[in-house]
C-alpha positions as a Markdown table, in Angstrom:
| # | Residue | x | y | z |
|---|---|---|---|---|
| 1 | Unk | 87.3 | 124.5 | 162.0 |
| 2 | Unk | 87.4 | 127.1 | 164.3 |
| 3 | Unk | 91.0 | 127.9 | 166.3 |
| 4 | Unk | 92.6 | 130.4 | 168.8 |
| 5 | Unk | 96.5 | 130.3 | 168.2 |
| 6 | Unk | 98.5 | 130.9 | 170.6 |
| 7 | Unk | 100.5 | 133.8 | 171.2 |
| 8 | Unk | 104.2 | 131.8 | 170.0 |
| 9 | Unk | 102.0 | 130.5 | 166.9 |
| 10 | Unk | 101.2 | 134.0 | 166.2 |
| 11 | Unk | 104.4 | 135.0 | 166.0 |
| 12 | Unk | 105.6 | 132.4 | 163.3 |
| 13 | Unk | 106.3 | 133.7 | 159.8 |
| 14 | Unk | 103.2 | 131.3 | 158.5 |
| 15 | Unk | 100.7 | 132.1 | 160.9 |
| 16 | Unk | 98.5 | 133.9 | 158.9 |
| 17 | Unk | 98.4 | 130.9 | 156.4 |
| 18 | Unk | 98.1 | 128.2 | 158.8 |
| 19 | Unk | 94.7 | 129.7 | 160.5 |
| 20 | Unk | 93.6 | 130.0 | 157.1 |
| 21 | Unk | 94.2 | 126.5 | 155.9 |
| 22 | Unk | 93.3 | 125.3 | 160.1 |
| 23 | Unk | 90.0 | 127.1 | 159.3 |
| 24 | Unk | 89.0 | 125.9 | 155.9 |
| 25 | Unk | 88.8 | 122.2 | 157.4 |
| 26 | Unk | 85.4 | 121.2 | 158.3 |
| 27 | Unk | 86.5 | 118.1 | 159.5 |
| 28 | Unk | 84.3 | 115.9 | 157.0 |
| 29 | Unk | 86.9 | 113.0 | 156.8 |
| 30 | Unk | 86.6 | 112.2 | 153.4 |
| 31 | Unk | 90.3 | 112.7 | 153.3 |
| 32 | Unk | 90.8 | 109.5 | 155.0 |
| 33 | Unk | 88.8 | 107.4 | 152.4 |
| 34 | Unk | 92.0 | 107.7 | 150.1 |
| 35 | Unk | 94.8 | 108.1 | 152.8 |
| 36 | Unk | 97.5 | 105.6 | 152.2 |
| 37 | Unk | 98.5 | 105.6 | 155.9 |
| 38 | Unk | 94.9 | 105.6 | 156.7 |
| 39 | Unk | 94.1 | 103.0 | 154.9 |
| 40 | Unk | 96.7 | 100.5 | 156.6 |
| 41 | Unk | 96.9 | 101.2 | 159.8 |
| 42 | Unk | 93.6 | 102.1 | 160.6 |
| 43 | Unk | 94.3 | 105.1 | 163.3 |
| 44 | Unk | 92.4 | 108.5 | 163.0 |
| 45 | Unk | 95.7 | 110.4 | 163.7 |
| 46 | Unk | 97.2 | 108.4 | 160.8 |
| 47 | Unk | 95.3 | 110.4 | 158.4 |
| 48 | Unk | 95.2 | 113.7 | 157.1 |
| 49 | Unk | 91.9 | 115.0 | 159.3 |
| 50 | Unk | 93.9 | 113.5 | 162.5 |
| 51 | Unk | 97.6 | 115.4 | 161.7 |
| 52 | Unk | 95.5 | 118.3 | 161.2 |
| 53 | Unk | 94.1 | 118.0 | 164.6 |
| 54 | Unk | 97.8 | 117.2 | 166.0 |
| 55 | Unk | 99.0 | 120.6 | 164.4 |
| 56 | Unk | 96.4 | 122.3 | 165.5 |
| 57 | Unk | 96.9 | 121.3 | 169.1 |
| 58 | Unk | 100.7 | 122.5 | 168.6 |
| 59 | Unk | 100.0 | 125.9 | 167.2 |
| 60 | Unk | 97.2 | 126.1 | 169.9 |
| 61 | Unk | 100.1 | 125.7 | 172.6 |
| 62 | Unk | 100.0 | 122.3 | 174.1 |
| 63 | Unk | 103.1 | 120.4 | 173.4 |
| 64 | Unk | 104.4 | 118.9 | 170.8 |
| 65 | Unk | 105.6 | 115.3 | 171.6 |
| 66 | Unk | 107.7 | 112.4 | 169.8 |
| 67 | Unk | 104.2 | 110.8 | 169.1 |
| 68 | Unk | 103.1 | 113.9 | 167.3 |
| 69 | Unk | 106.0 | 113.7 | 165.7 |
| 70 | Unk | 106.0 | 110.5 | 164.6 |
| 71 | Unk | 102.2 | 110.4 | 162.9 |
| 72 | Unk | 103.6 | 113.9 | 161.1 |
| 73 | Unk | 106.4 | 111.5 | 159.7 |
| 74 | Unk | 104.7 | 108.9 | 158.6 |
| 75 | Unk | 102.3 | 111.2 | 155.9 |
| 76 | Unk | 103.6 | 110.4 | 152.5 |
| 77 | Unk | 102.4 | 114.4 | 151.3 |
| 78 | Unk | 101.1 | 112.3 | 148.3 |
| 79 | Unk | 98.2 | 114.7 | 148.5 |
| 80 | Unk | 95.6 | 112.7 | 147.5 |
| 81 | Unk | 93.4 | 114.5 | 150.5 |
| 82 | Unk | 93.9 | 117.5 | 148.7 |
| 83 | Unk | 92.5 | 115.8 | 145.4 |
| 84 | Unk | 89.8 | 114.5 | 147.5 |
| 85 | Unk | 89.1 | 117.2 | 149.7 |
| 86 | Unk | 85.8 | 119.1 | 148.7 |
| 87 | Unk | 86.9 | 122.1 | 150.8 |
| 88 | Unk | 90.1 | 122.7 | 148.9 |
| 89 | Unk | 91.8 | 122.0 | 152.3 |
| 90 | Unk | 96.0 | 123.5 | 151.5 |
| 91 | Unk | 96.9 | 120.3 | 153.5 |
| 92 | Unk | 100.7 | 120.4 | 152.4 |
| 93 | Unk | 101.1 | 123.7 | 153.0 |
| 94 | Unk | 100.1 | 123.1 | 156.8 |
| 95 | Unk | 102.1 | 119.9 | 157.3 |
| 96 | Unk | 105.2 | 121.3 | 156.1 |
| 97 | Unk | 104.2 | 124.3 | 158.9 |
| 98 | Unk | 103.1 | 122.3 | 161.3 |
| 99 | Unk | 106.4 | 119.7 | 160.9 |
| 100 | Unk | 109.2 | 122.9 | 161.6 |
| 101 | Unk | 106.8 | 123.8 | 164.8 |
| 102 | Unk | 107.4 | 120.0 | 166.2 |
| 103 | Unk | 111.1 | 119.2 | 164.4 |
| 104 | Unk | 111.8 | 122.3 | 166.7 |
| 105 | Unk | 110.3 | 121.3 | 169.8 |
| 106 | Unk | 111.4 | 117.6 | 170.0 |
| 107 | Unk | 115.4 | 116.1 | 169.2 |
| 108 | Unk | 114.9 | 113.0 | 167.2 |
| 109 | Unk | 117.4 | 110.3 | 168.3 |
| 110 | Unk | 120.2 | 110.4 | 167.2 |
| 111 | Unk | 120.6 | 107.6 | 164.1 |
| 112 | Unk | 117.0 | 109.8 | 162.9 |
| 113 | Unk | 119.1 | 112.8 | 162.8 |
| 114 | Unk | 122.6 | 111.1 | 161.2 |
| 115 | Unk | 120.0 | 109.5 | 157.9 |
| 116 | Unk | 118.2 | 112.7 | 157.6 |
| 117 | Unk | 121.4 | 114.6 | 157.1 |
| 118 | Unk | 123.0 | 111.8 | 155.4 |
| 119 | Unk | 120.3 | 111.9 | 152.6 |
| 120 | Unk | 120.2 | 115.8 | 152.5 |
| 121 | Unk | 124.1 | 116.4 | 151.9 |
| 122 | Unk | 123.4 | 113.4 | 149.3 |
| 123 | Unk | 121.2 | 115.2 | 147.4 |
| 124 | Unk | 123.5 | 118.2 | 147.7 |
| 125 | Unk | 126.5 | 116.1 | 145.7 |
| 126 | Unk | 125.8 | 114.4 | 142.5 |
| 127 | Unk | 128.8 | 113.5 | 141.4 |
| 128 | Unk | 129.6 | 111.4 | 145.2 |
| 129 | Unk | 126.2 | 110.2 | 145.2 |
| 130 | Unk | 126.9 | 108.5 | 141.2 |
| 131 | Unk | 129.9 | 106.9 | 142.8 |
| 132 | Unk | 128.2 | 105.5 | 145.9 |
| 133 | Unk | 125.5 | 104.0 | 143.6 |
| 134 | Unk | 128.6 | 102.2 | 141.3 |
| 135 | Unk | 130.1 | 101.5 | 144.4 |
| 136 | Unk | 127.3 | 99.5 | 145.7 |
| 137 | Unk | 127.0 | 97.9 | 142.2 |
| 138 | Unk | 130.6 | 96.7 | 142.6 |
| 139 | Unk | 129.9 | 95.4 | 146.0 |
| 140 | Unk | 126.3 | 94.3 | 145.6 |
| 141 | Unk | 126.4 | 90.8 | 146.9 |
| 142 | Unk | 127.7 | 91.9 | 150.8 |
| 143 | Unk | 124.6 | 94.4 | 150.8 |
| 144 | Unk | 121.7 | 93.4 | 153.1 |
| 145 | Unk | 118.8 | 93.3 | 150.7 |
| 146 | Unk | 117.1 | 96.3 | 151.9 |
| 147 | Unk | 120.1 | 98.4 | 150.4 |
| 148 | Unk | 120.8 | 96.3 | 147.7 |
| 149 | Unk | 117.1 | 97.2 | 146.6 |
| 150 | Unk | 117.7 | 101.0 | 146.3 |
| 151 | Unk | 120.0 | 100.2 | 143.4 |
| 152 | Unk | 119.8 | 99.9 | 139.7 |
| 153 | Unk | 119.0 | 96.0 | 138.9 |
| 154 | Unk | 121.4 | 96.4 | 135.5 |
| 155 | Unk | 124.2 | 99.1 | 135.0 |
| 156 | Unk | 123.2 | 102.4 | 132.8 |
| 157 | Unk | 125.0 | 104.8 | 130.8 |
| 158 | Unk | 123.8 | 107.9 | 129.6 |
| 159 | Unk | 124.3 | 107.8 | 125.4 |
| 160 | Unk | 124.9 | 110.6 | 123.2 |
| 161 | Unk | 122.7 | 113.9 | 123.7 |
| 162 | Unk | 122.3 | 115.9 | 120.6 |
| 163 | Unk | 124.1 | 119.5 | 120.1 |
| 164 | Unk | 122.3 | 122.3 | 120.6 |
| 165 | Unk | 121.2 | 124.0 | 117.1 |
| 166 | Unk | 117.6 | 124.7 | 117.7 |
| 167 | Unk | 116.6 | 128.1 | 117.9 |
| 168 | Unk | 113.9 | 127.0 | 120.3 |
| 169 | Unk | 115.8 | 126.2 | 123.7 |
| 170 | Unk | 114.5 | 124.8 | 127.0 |
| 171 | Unk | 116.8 | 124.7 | 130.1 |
| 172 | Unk | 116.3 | 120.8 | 132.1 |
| 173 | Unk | 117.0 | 120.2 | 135.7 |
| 174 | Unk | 119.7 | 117.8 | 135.9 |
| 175 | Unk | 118.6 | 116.4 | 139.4 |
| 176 | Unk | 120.8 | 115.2 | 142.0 |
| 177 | Unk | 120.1 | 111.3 | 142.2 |
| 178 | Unk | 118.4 | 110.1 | 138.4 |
| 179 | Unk | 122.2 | 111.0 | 137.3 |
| 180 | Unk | 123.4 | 108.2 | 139.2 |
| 181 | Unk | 120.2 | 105.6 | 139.1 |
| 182 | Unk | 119.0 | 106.4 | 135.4 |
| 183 | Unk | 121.5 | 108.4 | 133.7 |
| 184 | Unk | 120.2 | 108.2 | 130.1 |
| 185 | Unk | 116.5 | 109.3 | 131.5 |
| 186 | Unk | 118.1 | 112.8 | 130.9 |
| 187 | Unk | 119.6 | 112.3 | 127.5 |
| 188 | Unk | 116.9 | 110.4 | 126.0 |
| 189 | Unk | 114.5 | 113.6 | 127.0 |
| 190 | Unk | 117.5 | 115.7 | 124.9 |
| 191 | Unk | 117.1 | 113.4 | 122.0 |
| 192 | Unk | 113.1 | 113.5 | 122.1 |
| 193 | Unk | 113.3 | 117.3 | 122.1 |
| 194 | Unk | 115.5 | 117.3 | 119.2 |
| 195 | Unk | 113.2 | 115.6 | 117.1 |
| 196 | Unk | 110.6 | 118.2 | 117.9 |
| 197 | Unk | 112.5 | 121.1 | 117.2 |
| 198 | Unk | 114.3 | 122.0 | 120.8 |
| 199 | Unk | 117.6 | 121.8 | 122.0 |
| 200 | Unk | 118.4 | 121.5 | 125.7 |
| 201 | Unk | 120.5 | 124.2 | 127.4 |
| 202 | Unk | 122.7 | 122.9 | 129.7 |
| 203 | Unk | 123.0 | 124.5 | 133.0 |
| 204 | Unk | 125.9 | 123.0 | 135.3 |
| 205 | Unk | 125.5 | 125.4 | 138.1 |
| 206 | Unk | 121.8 | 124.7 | 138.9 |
| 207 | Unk | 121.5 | 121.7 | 141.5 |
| 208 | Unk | 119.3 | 120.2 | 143.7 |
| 209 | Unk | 115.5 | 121.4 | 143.6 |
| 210 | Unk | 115.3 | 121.9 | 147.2 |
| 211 | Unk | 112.8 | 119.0 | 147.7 |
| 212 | Unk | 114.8 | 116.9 | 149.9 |
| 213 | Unk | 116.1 | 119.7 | 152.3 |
| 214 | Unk | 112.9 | 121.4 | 152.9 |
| 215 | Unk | 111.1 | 117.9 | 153.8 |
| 216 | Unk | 114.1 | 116.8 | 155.9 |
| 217 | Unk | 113.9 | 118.9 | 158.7 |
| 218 | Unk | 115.9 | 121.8 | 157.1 |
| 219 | Unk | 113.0 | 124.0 | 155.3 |
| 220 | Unk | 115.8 | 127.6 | 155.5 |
| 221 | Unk | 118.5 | 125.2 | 153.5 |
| 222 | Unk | 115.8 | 124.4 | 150.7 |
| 223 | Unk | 114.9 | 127.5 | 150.5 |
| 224 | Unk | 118.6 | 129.0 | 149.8 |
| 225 | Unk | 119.1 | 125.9 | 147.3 |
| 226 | Unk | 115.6 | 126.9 | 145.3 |
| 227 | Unk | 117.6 | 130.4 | 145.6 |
| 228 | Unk | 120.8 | 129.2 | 144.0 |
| 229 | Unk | 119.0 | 127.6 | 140.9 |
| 230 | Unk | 117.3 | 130.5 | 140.2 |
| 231 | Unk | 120.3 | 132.5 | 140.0 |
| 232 | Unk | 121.9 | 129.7 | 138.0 |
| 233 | Unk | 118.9 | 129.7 | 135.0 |
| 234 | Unk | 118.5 | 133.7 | 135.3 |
| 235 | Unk | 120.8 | 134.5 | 132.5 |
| 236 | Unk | 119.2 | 131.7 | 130.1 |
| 237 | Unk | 116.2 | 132.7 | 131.0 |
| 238 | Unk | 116.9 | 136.4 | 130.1 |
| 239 | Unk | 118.6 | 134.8 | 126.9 |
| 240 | Unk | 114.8 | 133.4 | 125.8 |
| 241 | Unk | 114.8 | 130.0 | 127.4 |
| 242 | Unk | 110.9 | 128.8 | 126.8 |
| 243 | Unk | 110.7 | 126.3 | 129.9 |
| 244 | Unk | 112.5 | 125.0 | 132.5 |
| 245 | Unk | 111.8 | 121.0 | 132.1 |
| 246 | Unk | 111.9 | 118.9 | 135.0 |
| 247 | Unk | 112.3 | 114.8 | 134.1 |
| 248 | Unk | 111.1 | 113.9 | 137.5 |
| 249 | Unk | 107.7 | 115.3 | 138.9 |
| 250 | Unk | 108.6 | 115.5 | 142.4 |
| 251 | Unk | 111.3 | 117.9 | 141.6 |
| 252 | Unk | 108.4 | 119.8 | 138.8 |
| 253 | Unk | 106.0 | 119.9 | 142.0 |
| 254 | Unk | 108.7 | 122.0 | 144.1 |
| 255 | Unk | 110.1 | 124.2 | 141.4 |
| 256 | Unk | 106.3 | 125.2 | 140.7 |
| 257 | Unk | 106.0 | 125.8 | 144.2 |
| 258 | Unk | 108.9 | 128.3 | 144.0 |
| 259 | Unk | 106.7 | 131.2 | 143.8 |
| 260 | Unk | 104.8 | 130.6 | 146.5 |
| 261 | Unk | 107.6 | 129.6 | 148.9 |
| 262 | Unk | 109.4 | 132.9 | 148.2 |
| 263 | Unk | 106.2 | 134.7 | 147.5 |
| 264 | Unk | 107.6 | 136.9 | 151.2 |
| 265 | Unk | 111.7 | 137.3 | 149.7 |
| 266 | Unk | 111.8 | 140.4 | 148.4 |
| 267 | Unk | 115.2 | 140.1 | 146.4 |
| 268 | Unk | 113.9 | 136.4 | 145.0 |
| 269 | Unk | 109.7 | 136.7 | 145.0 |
| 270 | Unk | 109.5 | 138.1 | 140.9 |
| 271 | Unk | 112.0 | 136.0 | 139.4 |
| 272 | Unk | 110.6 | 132.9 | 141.4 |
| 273 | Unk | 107.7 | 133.8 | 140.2 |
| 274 | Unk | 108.9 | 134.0 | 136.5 |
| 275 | Unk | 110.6 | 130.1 | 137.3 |
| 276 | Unk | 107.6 | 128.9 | 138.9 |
| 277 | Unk | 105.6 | 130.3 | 135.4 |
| 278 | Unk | 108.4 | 128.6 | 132.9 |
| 279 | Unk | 108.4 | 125.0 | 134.8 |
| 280 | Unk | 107.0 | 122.1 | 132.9 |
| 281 | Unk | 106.7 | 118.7 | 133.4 |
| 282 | Unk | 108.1 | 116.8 | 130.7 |
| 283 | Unk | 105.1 | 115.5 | 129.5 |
| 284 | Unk | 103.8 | 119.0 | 128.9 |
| 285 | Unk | 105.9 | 120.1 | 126.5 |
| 286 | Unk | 106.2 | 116.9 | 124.6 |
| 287 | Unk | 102.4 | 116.6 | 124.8 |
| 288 | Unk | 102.1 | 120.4 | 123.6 |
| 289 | Unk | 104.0 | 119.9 | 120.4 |
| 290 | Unk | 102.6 | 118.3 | 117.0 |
| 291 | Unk | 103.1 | 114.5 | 117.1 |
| 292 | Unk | 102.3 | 113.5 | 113.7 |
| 293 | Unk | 105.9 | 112.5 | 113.1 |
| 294 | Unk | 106.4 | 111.1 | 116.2 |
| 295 | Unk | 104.4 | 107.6 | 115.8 |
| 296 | Unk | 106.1 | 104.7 | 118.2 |
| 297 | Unk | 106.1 | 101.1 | 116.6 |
| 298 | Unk | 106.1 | 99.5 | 119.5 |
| 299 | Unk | 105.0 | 95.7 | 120.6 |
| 300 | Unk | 105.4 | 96.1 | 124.5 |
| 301 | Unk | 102.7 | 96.5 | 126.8 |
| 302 | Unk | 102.8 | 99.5 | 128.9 |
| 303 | Unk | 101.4 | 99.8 | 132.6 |
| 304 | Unk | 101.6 | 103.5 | 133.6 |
| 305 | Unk | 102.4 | 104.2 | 136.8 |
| 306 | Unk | 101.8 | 108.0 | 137.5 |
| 307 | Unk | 103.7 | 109.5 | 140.7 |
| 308 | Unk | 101.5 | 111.6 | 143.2 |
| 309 | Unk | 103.7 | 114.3 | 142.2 |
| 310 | Unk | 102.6 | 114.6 | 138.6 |
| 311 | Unk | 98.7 | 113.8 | 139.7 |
| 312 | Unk | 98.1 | 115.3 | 142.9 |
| 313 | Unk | 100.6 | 118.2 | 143.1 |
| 314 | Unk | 100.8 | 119.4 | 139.7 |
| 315 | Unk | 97.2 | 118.1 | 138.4 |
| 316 | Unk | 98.4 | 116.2 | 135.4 |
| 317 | Unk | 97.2 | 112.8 | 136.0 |
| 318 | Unk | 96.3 | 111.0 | 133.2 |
| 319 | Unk | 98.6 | 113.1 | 130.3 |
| 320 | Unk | 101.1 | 110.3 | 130.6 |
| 321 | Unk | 98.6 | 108.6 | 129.6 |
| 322 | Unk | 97.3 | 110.1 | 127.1 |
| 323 | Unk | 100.5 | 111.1 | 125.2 |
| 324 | Unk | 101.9 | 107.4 | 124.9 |
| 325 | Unk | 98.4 | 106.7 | 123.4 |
| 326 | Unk | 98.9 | 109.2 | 120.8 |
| 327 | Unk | 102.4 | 108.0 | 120.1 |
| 328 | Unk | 100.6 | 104.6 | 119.6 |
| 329 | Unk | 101.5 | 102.2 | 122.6 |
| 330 | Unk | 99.7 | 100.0 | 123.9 |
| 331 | Unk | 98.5 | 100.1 | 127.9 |
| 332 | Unk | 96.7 | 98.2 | 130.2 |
| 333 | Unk | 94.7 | 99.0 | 132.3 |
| 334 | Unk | 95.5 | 100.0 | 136.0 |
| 335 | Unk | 93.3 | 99.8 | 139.1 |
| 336 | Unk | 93.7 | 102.1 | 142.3 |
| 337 | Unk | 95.8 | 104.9 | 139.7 |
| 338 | Unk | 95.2 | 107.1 | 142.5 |
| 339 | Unk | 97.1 | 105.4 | 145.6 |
| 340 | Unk | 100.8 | 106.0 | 146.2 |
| 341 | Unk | 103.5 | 103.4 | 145.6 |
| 342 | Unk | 105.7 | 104.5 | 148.9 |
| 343 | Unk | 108.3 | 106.1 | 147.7 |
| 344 | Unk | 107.2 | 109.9 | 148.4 |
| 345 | Unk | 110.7 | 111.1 | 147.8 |
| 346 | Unk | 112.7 | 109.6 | 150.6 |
| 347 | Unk | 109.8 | 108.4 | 152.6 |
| 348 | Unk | 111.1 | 104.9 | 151.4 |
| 349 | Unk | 113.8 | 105.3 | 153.3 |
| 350 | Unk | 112.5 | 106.7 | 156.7 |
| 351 | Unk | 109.9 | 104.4 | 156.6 |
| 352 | Unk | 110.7 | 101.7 | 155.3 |
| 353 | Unk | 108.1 | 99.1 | 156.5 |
| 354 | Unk | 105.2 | 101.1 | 155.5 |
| 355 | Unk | 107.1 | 101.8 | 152.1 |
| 356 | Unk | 106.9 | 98.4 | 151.4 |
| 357 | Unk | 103.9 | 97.3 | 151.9 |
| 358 | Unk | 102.4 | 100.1 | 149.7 |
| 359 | Unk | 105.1 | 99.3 | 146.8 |
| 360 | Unk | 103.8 | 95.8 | 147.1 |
| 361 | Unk | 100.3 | 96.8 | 147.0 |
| 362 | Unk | 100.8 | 99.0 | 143.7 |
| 363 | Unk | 102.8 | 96.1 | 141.9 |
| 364 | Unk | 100.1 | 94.0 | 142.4 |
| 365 | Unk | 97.7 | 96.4 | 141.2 |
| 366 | Unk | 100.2 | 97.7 | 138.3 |
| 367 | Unk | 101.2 | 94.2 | 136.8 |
| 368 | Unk | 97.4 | 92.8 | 136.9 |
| 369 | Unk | 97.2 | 94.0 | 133.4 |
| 370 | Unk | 100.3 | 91.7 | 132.8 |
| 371 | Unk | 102.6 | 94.3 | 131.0 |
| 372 | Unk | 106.0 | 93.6 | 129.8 |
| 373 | Unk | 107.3 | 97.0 | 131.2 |
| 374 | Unk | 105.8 | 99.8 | 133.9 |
| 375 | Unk | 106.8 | 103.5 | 133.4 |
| 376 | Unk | 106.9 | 106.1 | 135.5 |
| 377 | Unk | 107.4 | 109.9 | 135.7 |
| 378 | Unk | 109.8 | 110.4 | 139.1 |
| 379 | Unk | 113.4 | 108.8 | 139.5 |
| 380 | Unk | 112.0 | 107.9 | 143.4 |
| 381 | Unk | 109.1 | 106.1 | 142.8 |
| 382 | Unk | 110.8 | 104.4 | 139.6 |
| 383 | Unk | 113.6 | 103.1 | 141.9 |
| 384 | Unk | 111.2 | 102.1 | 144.3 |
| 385 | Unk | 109.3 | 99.8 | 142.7 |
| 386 | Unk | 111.9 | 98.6 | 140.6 |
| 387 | Unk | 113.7 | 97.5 | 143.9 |
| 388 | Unk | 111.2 | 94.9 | 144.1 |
| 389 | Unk | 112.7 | 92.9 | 141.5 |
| 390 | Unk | 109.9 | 92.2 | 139.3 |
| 391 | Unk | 108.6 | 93.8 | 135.8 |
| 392 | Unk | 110.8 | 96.3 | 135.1 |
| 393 | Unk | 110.0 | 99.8 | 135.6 |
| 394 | Unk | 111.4 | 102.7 | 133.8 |
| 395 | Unk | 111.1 | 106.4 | 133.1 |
| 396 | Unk | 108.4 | 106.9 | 129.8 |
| 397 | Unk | 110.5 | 108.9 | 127.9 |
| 398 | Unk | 113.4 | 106.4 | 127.4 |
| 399 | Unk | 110.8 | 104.2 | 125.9 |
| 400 | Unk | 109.5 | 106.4 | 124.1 |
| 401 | Unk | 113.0 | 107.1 | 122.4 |
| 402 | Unk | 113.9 | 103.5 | 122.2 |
| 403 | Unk | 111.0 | 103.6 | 119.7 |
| 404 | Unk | 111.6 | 106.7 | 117.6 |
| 405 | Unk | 115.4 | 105.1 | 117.0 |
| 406 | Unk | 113.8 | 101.8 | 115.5 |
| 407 | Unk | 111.4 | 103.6 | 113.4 |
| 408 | Unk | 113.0 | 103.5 | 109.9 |
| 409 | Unk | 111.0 | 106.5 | 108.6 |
| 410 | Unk | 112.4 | 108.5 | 111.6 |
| 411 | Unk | 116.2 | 107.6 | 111.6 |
């Protein structure tokens, strides 16, 4: 696709990149054959060959508008394009350009602004968020359904995690909301690990990802928290830490993307590098490790549900999959794998109508198998569909240690 930037485009600390990624499009559309947004609402500028047409406009110098803005909000960056795209299109990399060129242009009203900071000093406080979730628990039959659905259907505690005595030692991001909505997904990953040889390091200091910052309108404040955890894991790392294990893949997606975000920070671009090298989904270092031992006596029927951030960011669709299979439980089958469940982080949230109808449509296509339980891989699309109140959904691991601790030959 050919492009002429303007002169304030050129001048943007991405511009090189995003004439790159404006150029590689050749505007062949087969992108929008497995656009969620595409798919239901039918408009050209609703999928990913249209928003690259409205960013390219922008950095071309006509203005940017609410309505630009809005069609840039309702992308999921579930990048399925990219998975689809057969001209290895960076799309994500020019939305998340193309979104601080128009979040700068136009205000957003005012009750826009107060969620979108709401949800990012959220994700910025743990501990508040864990009480606002028992909070709502307590108070759970005055919510408006809507809210009531963003919280856990039964309480949760997180049990016992094993001391550290390995000599093989992976640090795990903590995250800022599955502490509060699923707090043994964490320590049932500790236990798993133990049983394979690795202890967990614990690392207090190290906090949010970044995610939620850097797709809220506030790209500078992600960057300075993707800053602050790499100072916080530094010393383990230097101490031999083998991997840096996120339990939710939206969070994995970002942390890989470290290197590349800070790729122009000279102080932070090695040692982001060196994080972005040690980060592992969960699923690849269980899957990595002999599993012999590990058989799962299990009777449940599995539907796997696996995030866009495990299959289309990080390229590991299907190893859920595979790894429950060779811990011997049994799945069913699910149609439309590919499509996003609407939760894209807090997309579920900002959007909520569309969010819905895609949950629905992925229920109905995850529970056609009829499976007692659905796991996922990410804390967001987990709660997500679990708001719906209908076959439980929960994180793989935890079922996965449910079924070590009831095999006898294990205990």
């Amino acid at each position: 696709m050919q492009t002429t930037l303007s002169d304030a485009a050129k001048r943007l600390a991405r511009a090189e990149e995003a004439e790159r990624i404006l150029r590689s499009c050749v505007h062949c559309g087969f992108c929008n054959a497995t656009c969620p947004t595409y798919q239901l609402l039918g408009d050209e500028l609703d999928g990913p060959r249209g928003r690259i047409y409205l960013i390219k406009q922008v950095l071309e110098g006509q203005p940017a508008s609410a309505k630009t803005q809005l069609h840039l909000d309702r992308c999921l960056s579930c990048r399925n394009c990219e998975t689809t795209c057969p001209s290895g299109v960076d799309y994500h990399s020019l939305l998340d350009i193309g979104r601080a060129v128009v979040d700068q242009a136009v205000a957003r009203p005012p009750l826009q602004r107060a969620l979108r900071s709401g949800l990012r000093n959220l994700a910025s406080h743990p501990t508040a968020f864990k009480r606002l979730v028992q909070l709502g628990r307590s108070v759970d039959s005055l919510l408006p359904a809507a809210l009531k659905a963003k919280l856990p259907r039964s309480a949760a505690t997180a049990q016992a995690r094993p001391q550290a005595h390995h000599e093989r030692r992976v640090l795990l991001l903590e995250g800022c909301v599955q502490p509060g909505l699923s707090p043994n997904t964490n320590a049932a990953t500790a236990r798993v690990l133990d049983r394979l040889g690795i202890s967990v390091t614990a690392t207090p200091q190290a906090g949010c990802c970044g995610a939620v910052d850097y797709h809220l309108d506030a790209q500078a404040r992600g960057l300075e928290r993707a800053r602050h955890n790499i100072d916080a894991w530094w010393p383990a790392i230097e101490a031999g830490a083998e991997a840096i294990v996120q339990t939710a893949s939206g969070c994995g997606a970002f942390v890989k993307d470290y290197a590349k975000l800070l790729h122009g920070d000279g102080q932070y671009a090695s040692k982001a590098r060196r994080v972005s090298e040690l980060a592992r989904d969960l699923v690849e270092v269980v899957a990595a490790e002999p599993l012999d031992k590990l058989t799962c006596h299990s009777g449940q029927l599995l539907a796997v549900h696996c995030p866009c951030s495990l299959q289309h960011a990080q390229k590991l669709g299907g190893s859920v999959e595979a790894l429950l299979k060779r811990l011997g439980f049994n799945l069913s089958n699910v149609p439309d794998g590919h499509l996003c469940c609407g939760s894209a982080g807090t997309y579920s949230l900002t959007q909520p109508q569309l969010a819905r109808q895609l949950r629905d449509n992925k229920l109905d296509a995850l529970e056609s198998g009829r499976p007692d339980v659905i796991v996922s891989a990410n804390i967001g699309c987990q709660t997500h569909l679990d708001g719906a109140g209908r076959t439980p959904v929960r994180h793989w691991i935890e079922l996965v240690d449910e079924a070590l601790a009831k095999s006898p030959s294990l205990a």
